[in-house]
C-alpha positions in Angstrom: 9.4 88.8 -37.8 12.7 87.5 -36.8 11.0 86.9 -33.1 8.5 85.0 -35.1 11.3 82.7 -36.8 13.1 82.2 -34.0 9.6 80.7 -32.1 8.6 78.6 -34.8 12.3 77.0 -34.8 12.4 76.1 -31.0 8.8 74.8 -31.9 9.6 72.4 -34.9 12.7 71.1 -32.6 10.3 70.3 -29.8 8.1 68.6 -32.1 10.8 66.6 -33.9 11.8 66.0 -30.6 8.5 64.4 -29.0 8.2 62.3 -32.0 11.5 60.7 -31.6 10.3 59.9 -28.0 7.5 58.8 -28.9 8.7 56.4 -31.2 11.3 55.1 -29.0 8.4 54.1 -26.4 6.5 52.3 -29.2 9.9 50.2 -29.7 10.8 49.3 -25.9 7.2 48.2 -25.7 6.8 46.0 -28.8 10.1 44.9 -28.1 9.0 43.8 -24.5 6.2 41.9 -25.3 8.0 40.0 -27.9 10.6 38.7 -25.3 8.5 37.8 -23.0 6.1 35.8 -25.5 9.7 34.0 -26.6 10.3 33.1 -22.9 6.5 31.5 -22.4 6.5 29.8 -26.3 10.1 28.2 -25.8 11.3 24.5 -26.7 10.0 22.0 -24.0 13.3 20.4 -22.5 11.3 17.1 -21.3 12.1 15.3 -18.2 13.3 11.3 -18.2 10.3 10.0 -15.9 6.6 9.6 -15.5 4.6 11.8 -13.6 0.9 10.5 -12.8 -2.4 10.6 -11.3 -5.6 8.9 -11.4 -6.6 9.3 -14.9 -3.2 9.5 -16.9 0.5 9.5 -16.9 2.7 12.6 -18.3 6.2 14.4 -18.2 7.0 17.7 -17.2 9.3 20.4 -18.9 12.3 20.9 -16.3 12.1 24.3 -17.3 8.7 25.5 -17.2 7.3 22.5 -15.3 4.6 21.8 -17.9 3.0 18.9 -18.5 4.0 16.9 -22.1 3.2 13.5 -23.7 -0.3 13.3 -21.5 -1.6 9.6 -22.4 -4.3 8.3 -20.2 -3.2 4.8 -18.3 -3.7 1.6 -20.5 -4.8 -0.5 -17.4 -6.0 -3.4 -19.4 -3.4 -6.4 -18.1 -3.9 -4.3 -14.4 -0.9 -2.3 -14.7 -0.4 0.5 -17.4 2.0 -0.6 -19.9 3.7 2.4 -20.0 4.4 3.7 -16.1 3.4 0.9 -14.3 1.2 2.0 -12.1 -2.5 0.3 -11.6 -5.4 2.7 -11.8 -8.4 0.6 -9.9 -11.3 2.7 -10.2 -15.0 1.8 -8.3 -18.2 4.4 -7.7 -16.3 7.6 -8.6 -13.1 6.7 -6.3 -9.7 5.1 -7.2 -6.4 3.8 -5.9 -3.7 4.4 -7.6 -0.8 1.6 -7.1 2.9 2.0 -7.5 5.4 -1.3 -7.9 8.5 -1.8 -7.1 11.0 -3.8 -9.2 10.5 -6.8 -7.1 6.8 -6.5 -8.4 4.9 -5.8 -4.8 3.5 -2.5 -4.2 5.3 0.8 -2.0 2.6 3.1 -2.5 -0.7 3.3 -2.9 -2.9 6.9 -2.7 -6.3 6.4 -2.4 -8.8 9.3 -4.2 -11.8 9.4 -2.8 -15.3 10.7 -4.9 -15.0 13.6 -3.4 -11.9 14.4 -4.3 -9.7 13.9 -1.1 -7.0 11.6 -0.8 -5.2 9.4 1.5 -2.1 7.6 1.2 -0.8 4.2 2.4 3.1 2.5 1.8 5.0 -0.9 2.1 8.5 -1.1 3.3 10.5 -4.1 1.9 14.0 -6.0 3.1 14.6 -8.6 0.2 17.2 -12.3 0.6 19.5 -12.3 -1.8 17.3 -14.5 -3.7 14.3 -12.0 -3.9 12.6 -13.1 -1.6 10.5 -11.2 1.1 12.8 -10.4 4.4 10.8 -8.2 6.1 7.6 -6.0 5.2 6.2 -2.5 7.1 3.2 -1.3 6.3 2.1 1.8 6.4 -1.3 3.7 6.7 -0.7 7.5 6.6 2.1 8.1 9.0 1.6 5.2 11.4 2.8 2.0 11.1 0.2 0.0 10.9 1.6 -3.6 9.9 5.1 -5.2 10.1 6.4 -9.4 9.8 9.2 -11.0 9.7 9.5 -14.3 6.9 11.4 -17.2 6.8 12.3 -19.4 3.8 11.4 -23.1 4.0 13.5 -26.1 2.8 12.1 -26.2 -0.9 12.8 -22.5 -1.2 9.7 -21.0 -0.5 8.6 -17.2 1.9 6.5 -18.0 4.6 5.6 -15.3 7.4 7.1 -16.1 10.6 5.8 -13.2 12.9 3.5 -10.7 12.2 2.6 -7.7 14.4 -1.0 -5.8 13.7 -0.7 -2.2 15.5 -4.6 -1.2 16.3 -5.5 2.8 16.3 -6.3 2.4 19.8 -3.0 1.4 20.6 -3.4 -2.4 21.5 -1.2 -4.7 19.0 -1.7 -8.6 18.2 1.7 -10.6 17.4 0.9 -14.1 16.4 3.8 -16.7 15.3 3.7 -19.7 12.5 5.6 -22.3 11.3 7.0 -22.9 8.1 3.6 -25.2 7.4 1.5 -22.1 8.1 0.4 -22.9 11.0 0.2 -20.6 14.0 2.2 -21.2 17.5 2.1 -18.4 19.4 -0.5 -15.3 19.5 -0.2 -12.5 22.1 -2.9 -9.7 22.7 -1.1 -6.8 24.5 -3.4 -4.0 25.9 -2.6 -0.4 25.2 -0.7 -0.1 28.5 1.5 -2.3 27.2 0.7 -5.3 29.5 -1.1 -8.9 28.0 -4.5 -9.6 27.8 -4.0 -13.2 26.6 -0.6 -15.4 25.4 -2.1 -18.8 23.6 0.7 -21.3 22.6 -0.1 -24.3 20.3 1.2 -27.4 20.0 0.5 -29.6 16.5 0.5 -33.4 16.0 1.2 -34.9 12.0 0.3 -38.3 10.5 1.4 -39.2 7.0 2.1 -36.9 4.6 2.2 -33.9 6.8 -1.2 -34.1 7.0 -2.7 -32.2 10.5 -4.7 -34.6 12.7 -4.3 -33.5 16.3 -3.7 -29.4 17.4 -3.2 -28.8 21.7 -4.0 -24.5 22.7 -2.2 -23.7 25.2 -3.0 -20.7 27.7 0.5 -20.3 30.0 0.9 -24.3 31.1 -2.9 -24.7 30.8 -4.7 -26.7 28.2 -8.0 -24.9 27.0 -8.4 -26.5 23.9 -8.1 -29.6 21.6 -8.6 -30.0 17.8 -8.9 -33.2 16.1 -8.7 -33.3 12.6 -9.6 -36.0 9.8 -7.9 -36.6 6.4 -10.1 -35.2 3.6 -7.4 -36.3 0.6 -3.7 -36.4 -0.2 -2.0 -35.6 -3.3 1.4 -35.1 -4.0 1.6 -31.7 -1.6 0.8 -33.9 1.6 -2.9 -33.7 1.3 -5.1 -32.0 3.7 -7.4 -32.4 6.3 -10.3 -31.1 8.2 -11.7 -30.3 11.9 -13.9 -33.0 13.0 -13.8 -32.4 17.1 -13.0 -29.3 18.9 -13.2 -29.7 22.9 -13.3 -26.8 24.6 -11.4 -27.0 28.4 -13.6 -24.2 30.7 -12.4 -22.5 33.6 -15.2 -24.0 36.1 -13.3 -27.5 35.4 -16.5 -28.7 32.8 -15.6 -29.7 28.9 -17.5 -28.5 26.0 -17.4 -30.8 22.9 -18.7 -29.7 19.1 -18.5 -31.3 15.8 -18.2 -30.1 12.4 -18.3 -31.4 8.7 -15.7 -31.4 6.5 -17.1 -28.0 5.1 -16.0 -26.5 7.9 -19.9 -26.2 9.3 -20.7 -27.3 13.3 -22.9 -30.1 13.8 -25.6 -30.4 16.1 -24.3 -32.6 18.2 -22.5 -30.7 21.0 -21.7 -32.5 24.4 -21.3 -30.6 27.5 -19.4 -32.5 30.8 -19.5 -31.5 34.1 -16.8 -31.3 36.2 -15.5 -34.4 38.2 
Protein backbone atom coordinates (compact mmCIF):
# COMPACT_ATOMS: atom_id res chain seq x y z
CA UNK A 1 0.00 0.00 0.00
CA UNK A 2 2.55 2.38 1.04
CA UNK A 3 4.54 1.23 -2.34
CA UNK A 4 1.24 2.22 -3.94
CA UNK A 5 1.36 5.88 -2.29
CA UNK A 6 4.62 6.49 -2.82
CA UNK A 7 3.94 5.80 -6.94
CA UNK A 8 0.97 7.74 -7.20
CA UNK A 9 2.99 10.76 -5.49
CA UNK A 10 6.07 10.76 -7.91
CA UNK A 11 3.19 10.44 -10.54
CA UNK A 12 0.94 13.60 -9.57
CA UNK A 13 4.50 15.53 -9.32
CA UNK A 14 5.33 14.55 -12.92
CA UNK A 15 1.99 15.49 -13.96
CA UNK A 16 1.91 18.86 -12.13
CA UNK A 17 5.17 19.14 -13.59
CA UNK A 18 4.46 18.61 -17.42
CA UNK A 19 1.61 20.99 -17.07
CA UNK A 20 3.66 23.78 -15.82
CA UNK A 21 5.84 23.11 -18.95
CA UNK A 22 3.42 23.07 -20.96
CA UNK A 23 2.05 26.11 -20.12
CA UNK A 24 5.19 27.96 -20.23
CA UNK A 25 5.55 26.96 -24.02
CA UNK A 26 2.01 28.24 -24.75
CA UNK A 27 3.37 31.76 -23.15
CA UNK A 28 6.93 32.00 -25.07
CA UNK A 29 4.92 31.33 -28.16
CA UNK A 30 1.97 33.72 -27.85
CA UNK A 31 4.40 35.99 -26.49
CA UNK A 32 6.51 35.64 -29.77
CA UNK A 33 4.09 36.23 -32.21
CA UNK A 34 2.80 39.24 -30.50
CA UNK A 35 6.32 41.02 -30.73
CA UNK A 36 6.92 40.33 -33.85
CA UNK A 37 3.29 41.47 -35.14
CA UNK A 38 4.34 44.96 -33.00
CA UNK A 39 7.57 45.16 -35.05
CA UNK A 40 5.72 44.64 -38.69
CA UNK A 41 2.39 46.98 -37.47
CA UNK A 42 4.70 49.90 -36.04
CA UNK A 43 4.29 53.83 -36.56
CA UNK A 44 5.58 54.86 -40.18
CA UNK A 45 8.56 57.41 -39.50
CA UNK A 46 8.10 59.09 -43.13
CA UNK A 47 10.88 60.21 -45.16
CA UNK A 48 11.24 64.21 -46.28
CA UNK A 49 11.24 63.48 -50.24
CA UNK A 50 9.40 62.11 -53.15
CA UNK A 51 9.98 58.83 -54.52
CA UNK A 52 8.44 58.13 -58.06
CA UNK A 53 7.65 56.18 -61.08
CA UNK A 54 5.65 56.24 -64.05
CA UNK A 55 2.27 56.28 -62.66
CA UNK A 56 2.59 58.06 -59.22
CA UNK A 57 4.72 59.72 -56.60
CA UNK A 58 5.10 58.32 -52.85
CA UNK A 59 7.46 58.35 -49.59
CA UNK A 60 8.99 55.69 -47.97
CA UNK A 61 9.18 54.77 -44.15
CA UNK A 62 13.07 55.05 -43.23
CA UNK A 63 12.40 52.30 -41.16
CA UNK A 64 10.63 49.66 -42.94
CA UNK A 65 11.07 51.23 -46.44
CA UNK A 66 7.31 51.17 -47.21
CA UNK A 67 5.69 53.07 -49.42
CA UNK A 68 3.14 56.10 -47.78
CA UNK A 69 1.17 58.98 -49.16
CA UNK A 70 0.89 57.12 -52.81
CA UNK A 71 -0.91 59.94 -54.99
CA UNK A 72 -0.79 59.39 -58.75
CA UNK A 73 1.07 62.47 -60.75
CA UNK A 74 -1.33 65.48 -61.42
CA UNK A 75 0.38 66.08 -64.94
CA UNK A 76 -2.22 68.58 -66.11
CA UNK A 77 0.13 71.94 -66.54
CA UNK A 78 3.01 69.11 -67.87
CA UNK A 79 4.67 68.79 -64.64
CA UNK A 80 3.02 67.23 -61.47
CA UNK A 81 2.26 69.83 -59.01
CA UNK A 82 3.39 68.00 -56.31
CA UNK A 83 7.14 66.34 -57.26
CA UNK A 84 7.76 67.93 -60.33
CA UNK A 85 8.37 65.43 -62.48
CA UNK A 86 6.47 65.11 -66.10
CA UNK A 87 4.87 61.84 -66.75
CA UNK A 88 4.54 61.84 -70.87
CA UNK A 89 2.72 58.75 -71.63
CA UNK A 90 2.09 57.49 -75.69
CA UNK A 91 0.95 53.68 -76.87
CA UNK A 92 1.58 51.92 -73.49
CA UNK A 93 5.27 53.60 -72.98
CA UNK A 94 6.29 56.70 -70.99
CA UNK A 95 9.17 59.02 -70.12
CA UNK A 96 9.44 60.16 -67.07
CA UNK A 97 11.19 63.76 -66.71
CA UNK A 98 13.05 65.14 -63.80
CA UNK A 99 13.90 69.19 -63.52
CA UNK A 100 16.34 70.87 -62.10
CA UNK A 101 15.88 74.25 -60.28
CA UNK A 102 17.00 76.11 -63.18
CA UNK A 103 13.87 74.44 -64.87
CA UNK A 104 15.74 72.19 -67.71
CA UNK A 105 15.70 68.59 -67.33
CA UNK A 106 18.82 66.07 -65.66
CA UNK A 107 17.06 62.98 -66.10
CA UNK A 108 14.81 61.36 -68.05
CA UNK A 109 14.05 57.24 -67.91
CA UNK A 110 12.29 56.07 -70.59
CA UNK A 111 9.63 52.85 -69.96
CA UNK A 112 9.05 51.09 -72.72
CA UNK A 113 5.45 48.90 -73.31
CA UNK A 114 7.07 46.18 -72.42
CA UNK A 115 8.20 47.10 -69.42
CA UNK A 116 12.06 47.77 -69.93
CA UNK A 117 13.62 50.89 -69.34
CA UNK A 118 16.38 53.09 -70.43
CA UNK A 119 17.77 56.14 -69.11
CA UNK A 120 19.19 59.44 -70.53
CA UNK A 121 20.81 62.68 -68.42
CA UNK A 122 21.84 66.46 -68.93
CA UNK A 123 24.84 67.93 -67.31
CA UNK A 124 24.53 71.76 -66.74
CA UNK A 125 27.36 74.66 -65.87
CA UNK A 126 25.11 77.85 -65.25
CA UNK A 127 26.70 82.09 -65.51
CA UNK A 128 26.06 83.77 -62.64
CA UNK A 129 22.98 85.09 -64.24
CA UNK A 130 21.38 81.63 -64.90
CA UNK A 131 22.18 81.27 -67.87
CA UNK A 132 23.27 78.11 -69.77
CA UNK A 133 27.35 77.62 -69.65
CA UNK A 134 27.84 74.46 -70.78
CA UNK A 135 25.40 71.26 -71.43
CA UNK A 136 26.44 67.31 -71.62
CA UNK A 137 24.12 65.04 -72.63
CA UNK A 138 23.86 61.86 -71.95
CA UNK A 139 22.34 58.63 -73.52
CA UNK A 140 22.97 55.64 -71.16
CA UNK A 141 26.56 55.81 -70.13
CA UNK A 142 27.97 57.54 -73.23
CA UNK A 143 28.17 60.96 -73.90
CA UNK A 144 26.26 61.54 -76.60
CA UNK A 145 25.96 65.51 -76.88
CA UNK A 146 28.01 68.41 -75.30
CA UNK A 147 28.16 72.65 -76.41
CA UNK A 148 29.52 75.36 -75.24
CA UNK A 149 27.12 78.98 -75.08
CA UNK A 150 27.94 82.33 -75.19
CA UNK A 151 25.79 85.35 -74.15
CA UNK A 152 25.12 88.11 -76.70
CA UNK A 153 25.03 91.87 -76.05
CA UNK A 154 21.27 92.17 -75.08
CA UNK A 155 21.71 89.32 -72.60
CA UNK A 156 20.68 86.50 -74.34
CA UNK A 157 22.32 82.18 -74.55
CA UNK A 158 23.23 81.34 -77.73
CA UNK A 159 25.22 78.01 -78.56
CA UNK A 160 28.60 78.59 -79.61
CA UNK A 161 29.96 75.01 -80.31
CA UNK A 162 28.31 71.92 -80.30
CA UNK A 163 29.79 68.45 -80.55
CA UNK A 164 27.35 65.38 -81.74
CA UNK A 165 29.34 61.98 -80.73
CA UNK A 166 27.80 59.12 -83.33
CA UNK A 167 27.62 55.35 -81.96
CA UNK A 168 29.98 54.51 -84.61
CA UNK A 169 32.45 56.70 -83.27
CA UNK A 170 32.53 59.55 -85.88
CA UNK A 171 31.65 63.12 -84.24
CA UNK A 172 30.36 66.45 -86.09
CA UNK A 173 31.50 69.83 -84.30
CA UNK A 174 29.89 72.83 -85.96
CA UNK A 175 30.44 76.62 -84.74
CA UNK A 176 27.81 79.77 -84.77
CA UNK A 177 27.80 83.12 -84.12
CA UNK A 178 25.94 85.03 -81.78
CA UNK A 179 23.13 85.58 -84.79
CA UNK A 180 22.77 81.82 -85.11
CA UNK A 181 24.44 81.40 -87.85
CA UNK A 182 26.99 78.62 -88.47
CA UNK A 183 30.92 79.25 -89.18
CA UNK A 184 32.61 76.33 -88.93
CA UNK A 185 31.50 72.54 -89.22
CA UNK A 186 33.98 69.63 -89.06
CA UNK A 187 33.20 65.87 -89.76
CA UNK A 188 35.93 63.74 -88.10
CA UNK A 189 36.00 59.97 -89.05
CA UNK A 190 36.18 57.41 -86.37
CA UNK A 191 40.05 57.21 -86.73
CA UNK A 192 40.02 60.42 -85.54
CA UNK A 193 41.18 62.14 -88.88
CA UNK A 194 38.66 64.81 -91.06
CA UNK A 195 36.40 63.88 -93.63
CA UNK A 196 35.47 67.49 -94.40
CA UNK A 197 36.18 71.16 -92.51
CA UNK A 198 33.61 73.88 -94.33
CA UNK A 199 34.17 77.55 -93.04
CA UNK A 200 31.57 80.25 -93.88
CA UNK A 201 31.77 83.64 -94.34
CA UNK A 202 28.36 85.98 -94.08
CA UNK A 203 27.59 89.36 -95.61
CA UNK A 204 24.68 91.87 -93.72
CA UNK A 205 22.57 94.73 -95.23
CA UNK A 206 20.31 96.85 -93.07
CA UNK A 207 19.02 95.70 -90.18
CA UNK A 208 21.08 92.69 -89.77
CA UNK A 209 19.31 91.19 -92.29
CA UNK A 210 21.41 88.09 -94.25
CA UNK A 211 21.80 88.78 -97.96
CA UNK A 212 25.12 87.23 -99.12
CA UNK A 213 26.69 83.69 -97.29
CA UNK A 214 30.57 82.46 -98.94
CA UNK A 215 31.30 78.18 -97.90
CA UNK A 216 34.40 77.74 -97.61
CA UNK A 217 36.28 74.14 -98.01
CA UNK A 218 40.13 74.83 -96.69
CA UNK A 219 40.94 78.29 -99.00
CA UNK A 220 38.42 77.00 -101.59
CA UNK A 221 35.08 78.48 -102.45
CA UNK A 222 32.45 75.69 -103.11
CA UNK A 223 29.48 77.61 -102.58
CA UNK A 224 27.56 80.94 -102.58
CA UNK A 225 24.12 81.98 -101.12
CA UNK A 226 22.31 84.88 -102.04
CA UNK A 227 19.58 85.94 -99.99
CA UNK A 228 16.50 88.43 -100.47
CA UNK A 229 14.71 90.55 -97.76
CA UNK A 230 11.30 88.93 -97.05
CA UNK A 231 10.34 91.81 -94.20
CA UNK A 232 11.79 93.72 -91.33
CA UNK A 233 10.30 94.49 -88.02
CA UNK A 234 11.74 95.81 -85.08
CA UNK A 235 14.13 92.37 -84.51
CA UNK A 236 16.06 93.22 -87.89
CA UNK A 237 13.76 91.41 -90.19
CA UNK A 238 14.58 88.41 -92.11
CA UNK A 239 15.24 87.14 -95.32
CA UNK A 240 15.25 84.28 -97.68
CA UNK A 241 17.51 82.14 -100.21
CA UNK A 242 16.91 83.22 -103.67
CA UNK A 243 20.39 81.82 -105.49
CA UNK A 244 22.54 79.08 -104.40
CA UNK A 245 25.63 78.49 -106.83
CA UNK A 246 27.20 75.51 -106.42
CA UNK A 247 31.42 75.72 -107.25
CA UNK A 248 32.19 71.74 -108.59
CA UNK A 249 35.46 70.13 -108.53
CA UNK A 250 35.70 69.66 -112.51
CA UNK A 251 35.93 73.69 -112.55
CA UNK A 252 31.87 73.87 -113.93
CA UNK A 253 29.17 76.02 -111.73
CA UNK A 254 25.76 74.79 -110.82
CA UNK A 255 23.11 77.53 -110.27
CA UNK A 256 19.36 76.78 -108.54
CA UNK A 257 16.69 79.08 -107.44
CA UNK A 258 14.22 78.92 -104.80
CA UNK A 259 11.01 80.83 -103.47
CA UNK A 260 10.74 82.45 -100.55
CA UNK A 261 9.06 79.25 -99.05
CA UNK A 262 12.09 77.80 -99.12
CA UNK A 263 11.02 75.53 -102.34
CA UNK A 264 13.74 75.14 -105.58
CA UNK A 265 12.60 76.54 -108.72
CA UNK A 266 12.90 74.94 -111.99
CA UNK A 267 15.14 76.97 -113.33
CA UNK A 268 18.63 75.53 -112.62
CA UNK A 269 21.70 76.68 -114.85
CA UNK A 270 24.64 74.56 -115.27
CA UNK A 271 28.19 76.29 -116.69
CA UNK A 272 30.91 74.63 -118.12
CA UNK A 273 34.25 75.18 -117.26
CA UNK A 274 36.29 78.06 -118.97
Amino acid sequence: MKLFKKLLGVTGVCLLTAVVLAGCGGDTDKNTKETENESVAHEHTVGADWVVDKDSHFKLCTECNEKTEVEAHDSETGKCSVCGVAAIKKDGACDLYFYDDNGNWIKCIHYAADGSTTEDKNEYEYFEDGNIKTIKMYKGDRLAYEAEYGVDTDGYNYEAKSTQYNEDGTKYVCESDSKGDLMKETMYKADGSIEYDYRMEYTYGDNAKKMNEKKFSGDKLIQEIKYIPLFVDSWGGGSYKLEVTTYNDDGTTTVEYFNENGEPLEDTDETAAA
